[in-house]
C-alpha positions in Angstrom: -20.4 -38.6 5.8 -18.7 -38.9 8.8 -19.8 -38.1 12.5 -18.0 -39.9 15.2 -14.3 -41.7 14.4 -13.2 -42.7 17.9 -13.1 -46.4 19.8 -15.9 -46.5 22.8 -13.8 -48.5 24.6 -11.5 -45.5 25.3 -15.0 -43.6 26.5 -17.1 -43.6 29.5 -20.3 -44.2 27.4 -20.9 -45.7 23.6 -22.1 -44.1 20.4 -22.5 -45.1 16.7 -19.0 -44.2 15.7 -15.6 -45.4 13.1 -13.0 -47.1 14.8 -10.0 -45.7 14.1 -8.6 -48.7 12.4 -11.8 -48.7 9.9 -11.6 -44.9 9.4 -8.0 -45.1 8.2 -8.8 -48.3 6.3 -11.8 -46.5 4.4 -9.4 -43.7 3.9 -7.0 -45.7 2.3 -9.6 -47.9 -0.1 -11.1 -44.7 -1.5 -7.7 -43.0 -2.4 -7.1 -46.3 -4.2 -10.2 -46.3 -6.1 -11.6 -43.4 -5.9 -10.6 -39.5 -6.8 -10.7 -37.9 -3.3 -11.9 -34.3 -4.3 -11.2 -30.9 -2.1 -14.1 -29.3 -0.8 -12.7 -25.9 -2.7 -12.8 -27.3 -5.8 -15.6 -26.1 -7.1 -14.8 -26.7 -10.7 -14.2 -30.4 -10.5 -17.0 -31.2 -8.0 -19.3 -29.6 -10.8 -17.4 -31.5 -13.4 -18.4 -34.9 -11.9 -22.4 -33.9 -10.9 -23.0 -32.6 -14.4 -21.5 -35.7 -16.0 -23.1 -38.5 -13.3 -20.0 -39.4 -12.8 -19.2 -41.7 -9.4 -15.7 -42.1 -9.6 -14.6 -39.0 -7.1 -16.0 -38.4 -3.6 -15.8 -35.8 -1.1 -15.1 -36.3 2.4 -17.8 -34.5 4.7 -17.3 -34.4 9.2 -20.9 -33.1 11.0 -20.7 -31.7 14.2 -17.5 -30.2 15.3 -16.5 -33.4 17.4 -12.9 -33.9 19.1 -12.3 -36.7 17.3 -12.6 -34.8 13.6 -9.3 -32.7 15.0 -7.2 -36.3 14.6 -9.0 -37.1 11.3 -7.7 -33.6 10.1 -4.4 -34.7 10.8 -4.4 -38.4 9.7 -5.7 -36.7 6.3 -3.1 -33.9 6.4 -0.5 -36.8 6.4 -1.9 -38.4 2.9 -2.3 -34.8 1.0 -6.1 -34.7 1.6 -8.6 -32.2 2.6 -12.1 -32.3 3.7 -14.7 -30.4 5.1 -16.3 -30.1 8.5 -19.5 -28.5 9.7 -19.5 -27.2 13.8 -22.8 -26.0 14.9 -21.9 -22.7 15.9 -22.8 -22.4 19.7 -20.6 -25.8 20.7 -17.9 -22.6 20.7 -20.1 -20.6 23.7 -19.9 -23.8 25.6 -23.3 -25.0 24.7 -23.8 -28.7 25.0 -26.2 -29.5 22.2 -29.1 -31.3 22.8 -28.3 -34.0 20.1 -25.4 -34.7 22.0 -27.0 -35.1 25.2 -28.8 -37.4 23.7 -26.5 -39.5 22.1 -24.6 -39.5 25.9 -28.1 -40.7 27.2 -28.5 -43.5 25.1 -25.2 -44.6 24.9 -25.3 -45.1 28.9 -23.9 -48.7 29.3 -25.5 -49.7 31.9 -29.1 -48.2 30.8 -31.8 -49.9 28.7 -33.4 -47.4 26.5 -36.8 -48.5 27.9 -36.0 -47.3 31.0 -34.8 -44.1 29.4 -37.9 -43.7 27.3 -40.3 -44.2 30.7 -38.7 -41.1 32.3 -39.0 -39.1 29.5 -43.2 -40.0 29.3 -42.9 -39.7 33.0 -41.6 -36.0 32.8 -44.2 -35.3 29.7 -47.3 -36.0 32.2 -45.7 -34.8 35.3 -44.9 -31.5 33.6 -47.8 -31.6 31.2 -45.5 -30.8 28.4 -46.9 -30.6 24.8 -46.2 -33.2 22.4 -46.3 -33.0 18.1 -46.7 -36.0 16.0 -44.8 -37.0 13.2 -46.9 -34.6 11.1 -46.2 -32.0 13.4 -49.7 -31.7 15.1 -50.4 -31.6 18.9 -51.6 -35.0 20.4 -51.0 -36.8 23.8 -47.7 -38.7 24.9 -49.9 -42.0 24.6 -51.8 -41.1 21.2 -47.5 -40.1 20.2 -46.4 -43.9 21.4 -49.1 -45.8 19.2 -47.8 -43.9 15.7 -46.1 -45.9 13.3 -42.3 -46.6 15.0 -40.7 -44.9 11.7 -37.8 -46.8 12.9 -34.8 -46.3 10.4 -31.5 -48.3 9.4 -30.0 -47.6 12.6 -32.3 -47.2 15.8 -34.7 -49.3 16.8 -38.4 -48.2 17.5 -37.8 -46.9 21.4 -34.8 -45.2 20.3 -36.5 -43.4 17.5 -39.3 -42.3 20.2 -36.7 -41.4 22.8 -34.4 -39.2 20.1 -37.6 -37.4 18.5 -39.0 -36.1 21.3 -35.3 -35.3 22.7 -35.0 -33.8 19.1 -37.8 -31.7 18.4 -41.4 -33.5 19.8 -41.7 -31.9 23.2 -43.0 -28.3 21.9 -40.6 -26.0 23.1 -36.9 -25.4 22.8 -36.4 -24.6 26.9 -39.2 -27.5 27.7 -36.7 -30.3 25.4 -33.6 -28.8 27.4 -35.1 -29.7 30.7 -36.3 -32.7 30.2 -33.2 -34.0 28.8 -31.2 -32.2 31.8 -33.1 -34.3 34.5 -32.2 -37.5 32.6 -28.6 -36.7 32.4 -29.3 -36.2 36.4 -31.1 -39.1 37.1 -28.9 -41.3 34.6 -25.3 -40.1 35.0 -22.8 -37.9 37.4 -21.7 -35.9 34.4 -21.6 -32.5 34.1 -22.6 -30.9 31.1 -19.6 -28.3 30.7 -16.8 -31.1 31.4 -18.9 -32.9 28.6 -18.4 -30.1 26.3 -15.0 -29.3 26.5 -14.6 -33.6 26.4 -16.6 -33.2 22.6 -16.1 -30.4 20.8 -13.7 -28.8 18.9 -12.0 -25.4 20.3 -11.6 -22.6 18.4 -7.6 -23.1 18.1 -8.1 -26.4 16.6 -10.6 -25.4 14.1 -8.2 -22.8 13.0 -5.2 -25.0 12.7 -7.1 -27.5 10.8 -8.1 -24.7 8.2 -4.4 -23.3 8.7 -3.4 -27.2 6.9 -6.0 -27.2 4.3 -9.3 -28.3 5.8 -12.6 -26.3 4.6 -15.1 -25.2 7.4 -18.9 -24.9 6.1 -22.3 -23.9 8.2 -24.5 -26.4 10.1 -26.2 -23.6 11.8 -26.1 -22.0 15.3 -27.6 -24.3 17.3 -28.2 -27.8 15.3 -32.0 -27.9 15.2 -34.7 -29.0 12.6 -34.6 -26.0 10.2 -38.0 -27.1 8.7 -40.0 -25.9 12.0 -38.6 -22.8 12.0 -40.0 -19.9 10.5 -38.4 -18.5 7.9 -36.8 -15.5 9.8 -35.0 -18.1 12.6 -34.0 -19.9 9.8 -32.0 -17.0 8.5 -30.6 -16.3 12.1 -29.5 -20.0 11.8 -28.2 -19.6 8.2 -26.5 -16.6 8.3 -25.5 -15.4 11.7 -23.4 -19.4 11.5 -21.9 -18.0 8.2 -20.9 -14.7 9.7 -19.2 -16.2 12.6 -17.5 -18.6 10.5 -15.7 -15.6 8.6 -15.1 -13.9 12.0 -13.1 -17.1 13.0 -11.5 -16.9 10.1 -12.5 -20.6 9.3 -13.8 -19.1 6.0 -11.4 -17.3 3.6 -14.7 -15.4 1.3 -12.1 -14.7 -1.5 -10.8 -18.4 -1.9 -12.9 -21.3 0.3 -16.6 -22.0 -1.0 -19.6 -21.5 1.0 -21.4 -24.5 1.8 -24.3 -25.9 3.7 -25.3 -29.0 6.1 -28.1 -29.2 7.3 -29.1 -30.9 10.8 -30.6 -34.1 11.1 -30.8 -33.6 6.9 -33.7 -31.5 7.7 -34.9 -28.2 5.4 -37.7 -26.8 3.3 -38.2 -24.6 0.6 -37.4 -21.6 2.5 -34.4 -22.7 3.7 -33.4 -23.4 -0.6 -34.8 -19.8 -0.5 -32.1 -18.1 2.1 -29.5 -20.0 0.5 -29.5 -19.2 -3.0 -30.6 -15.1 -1.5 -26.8 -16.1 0.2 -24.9 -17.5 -2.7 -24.0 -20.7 -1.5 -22.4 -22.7 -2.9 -24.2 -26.0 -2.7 -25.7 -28.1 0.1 -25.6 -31.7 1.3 -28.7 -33.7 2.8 -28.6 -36.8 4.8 -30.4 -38.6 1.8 -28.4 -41.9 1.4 -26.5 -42.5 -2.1 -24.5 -40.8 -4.7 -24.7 -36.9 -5.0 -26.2 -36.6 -8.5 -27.1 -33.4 -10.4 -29.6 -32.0 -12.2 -30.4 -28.8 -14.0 -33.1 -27.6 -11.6 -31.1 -25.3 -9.9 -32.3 -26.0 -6.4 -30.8 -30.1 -7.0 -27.2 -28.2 -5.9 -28.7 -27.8 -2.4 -30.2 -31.4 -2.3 -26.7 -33.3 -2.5 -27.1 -36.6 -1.4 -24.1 -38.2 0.7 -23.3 -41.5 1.7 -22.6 -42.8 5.4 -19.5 -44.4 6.7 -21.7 -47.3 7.4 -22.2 -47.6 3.3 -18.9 -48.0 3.0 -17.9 -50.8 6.1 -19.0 -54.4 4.9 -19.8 -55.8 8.8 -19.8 -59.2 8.0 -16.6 -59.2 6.4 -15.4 -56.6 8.3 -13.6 -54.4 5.8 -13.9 -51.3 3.5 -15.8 -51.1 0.4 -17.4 -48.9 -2.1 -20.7 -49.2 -2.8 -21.1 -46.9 -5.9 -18.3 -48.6 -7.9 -17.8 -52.0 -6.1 -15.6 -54.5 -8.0 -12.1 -53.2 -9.9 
C-alpha cells in the first residue's frame, strides 16, 4: 500500500511519504523475491489466497496523488502493473479534506499543538458538535480526556487533530470550515492551486490505464463509509464505479472491479452494496498478509501491508516482512 512516493524536500510542506530512491529500491527487492501479480489477474490472485500462499504481492496506490503518475511509469519501465484508487471528486477540483489535513500538519514551521488549540478554539467559538470515539455526542474537553488511540504513526495530538479534521466535528460543511480557517490562519495557499499541485488529471489517469495500470473505487468523496447510512454509502459506492467506466479507466469486459475503502473504514452494509455490485474483492487498511477464507465476505476484508512494512529504518533498506531471509 502505497500513498505518497515523492521527496519533501522538493515540497513546500512535509508528509509521510517514499522517497523515490526507497520506492524504486522496494520495487526492485520484491520483483527479486517476490511474484509481482497484476491487479486483473483474478485467477492467480485467487490461486495464492486459497492456498495461504505469501510468495506474490500486489501493488495498491490510494488517493489519486501526482506522484502515483511517475510510479505508473517507473513500473511501466520493468513490465509491471498496479492498481490505483482516486476518490472521485479530486476530478471536480475538490480539495479533499484528508489532504487538507495532511498540508496542515505537515506545516514546517507549525507545532501540531498550536494547530490542535485553533481547532478547540473554533469548536467553542462556533459551538460545533463533537462525537467520541464511539460515535456519541460529548464536549471538546470531555473529547480531549479519551484514551489518545494513538497508532504506529501519529502521536496523540495528531490523532486528535486528524479525527476531528476527519470525521469528529458532526457535520460534513462544519469539518470543511473549520479546516479552511486553519489553512487561512496557517498558510497563504490556495486551495485550487493545491489541487491541481496533488491530484491526478483525467489525461494522466487515462494514459496510465492506456499502459496497463488498473483503476478501482475509493468512493466519491473519501469519507468514513461506516457513518453513513446505507443509501450514501451506495452514492459513494456506485456513482465512483459509474464514473470510473465513463472515464474509461474501467474496461467492464476485461479489468476487475475492486474496492478501497477510506481510512480502511466499512461495515456490514457496505460488504452488503458490494457483493449486490459484484465486486470483485476489497482491500482494508488492516496490516499483514491478505489471507483467505471461505466466508465469502473475507474477499472484501483483504488485508495489505504498508510501505513502511517493507523499509527497515535503522538499516535503511528494503525488506520483506512475510518472507524475510532467502
Amino acid at each position: 500500500m502505497y500513498h505518497y512516493v515523492r521527496n519533501n524536500e522538493d515540497y513546500s510542506y512535509d508528509c509521510y511519504a517514499r522517497r523515490w530512491s526507497e520506492f524504486e529500491s522496494q520495487i526492485d527487492l520484491m520483483t527479486s523475491k517476490l511474484e509481482v501479480i497484476s491487479p486483473g489477474d483474478l485467477e492467480k490472485i485467487r490461486y495464492y489466497l486459497d492456498r495461504d500462499d505469501q510468495s506474490a504481492c500486489l501493488l495498491t496506490f490510494d488517493d489519486g496523488y501526482k506522484d502515483h503518475f511517475a510510479c505508473s511509469e517507473f513500473l511501466k519501465s520493468k513490465s509491471l502493473s498496479a492498481i490505483f484508487f482516486p476518490p472521485m471528486n479530486i476530478l471536480k477540483g475538490k480539495f479533499l479534506d484528508v489532504n487538507a489535513i495532511h498540508f496542515l500538519i505537515g506545516q514546517r514551521n507549525l507545532d501540531i499543538g498550536q494547530l490542535l488549540s485553533n481547532i478547540v478554539s473554533q469548536i467553542k467559538e462556533k459551538k460545533l458538535y463533537i462525537a467520541s470515539w464511539e460515535g456519541t455526542i460529548i464536549s471538546i474537553d470531555e473529547y480531549l480526556t479519551q484514551t489518545s488511540n494513538s497508532n504506529r504513526f501519529d502521536d496523540n495530538a495528531t490523532v486528535y487533530v486528524k479525527r476531528l479534521l476527519q470525521r469528529d466535528i458532526v457535520g460534513d460543511e462544519c469539518r470543511s470550515a473549520v479546516i479552511l480557517e486553519c489553512i487561512d490562519c496557517f498558510s497563504n495557499s490556495r486551495t485550487t492551486d493545491l489541487t491541481k499541485e496533488m491530484y491526478l488529471s483525467i489525461e494522466e489517469m487515462q494514459r496510465m490505464h492506456s499502459d496497463g495500470m488498473y483503476f478501482g473505487s475509493h468512493g466519491l468523496t473519501h469519507r468514513w463509509l461506516s457513518r453513513l447510512s446505507r443509501e450514501e454509502q451506495q452514492i459513494e459506492i456506485v456513482d465512483s464505479f459509474t464514473q470510473l467506466k465513463q472515464l474509461k479507466l474501467l474496461d467492464i469486459n476485461q479489468d476487475p472491479k475492486v474496492m478501497c475503502y477510506p481510512f480502511g473504514d466499512y461495515n456490514s452494509d457496505t460488504i452488503n452494496i458490494l457483493e449486490d455490485q459484484g465486486v470483485d474483492y476489497s482491500l482494508t487498511t488492516k496490516v499483514g498478509a491478505a489471507i483467505h477464507s471461505p466466508a465469502s465476505a473475507k474477499v472484501h476484508e483483504l488485508k495489505r501491508w504498508d510501505t513502511n512494512d517493507f523499509w527497515d529504518k535503522k538499516w535503511q533498506k528494503p525488506v520483506i516482512p512475510l518472507c524475510e531471509a532467502d
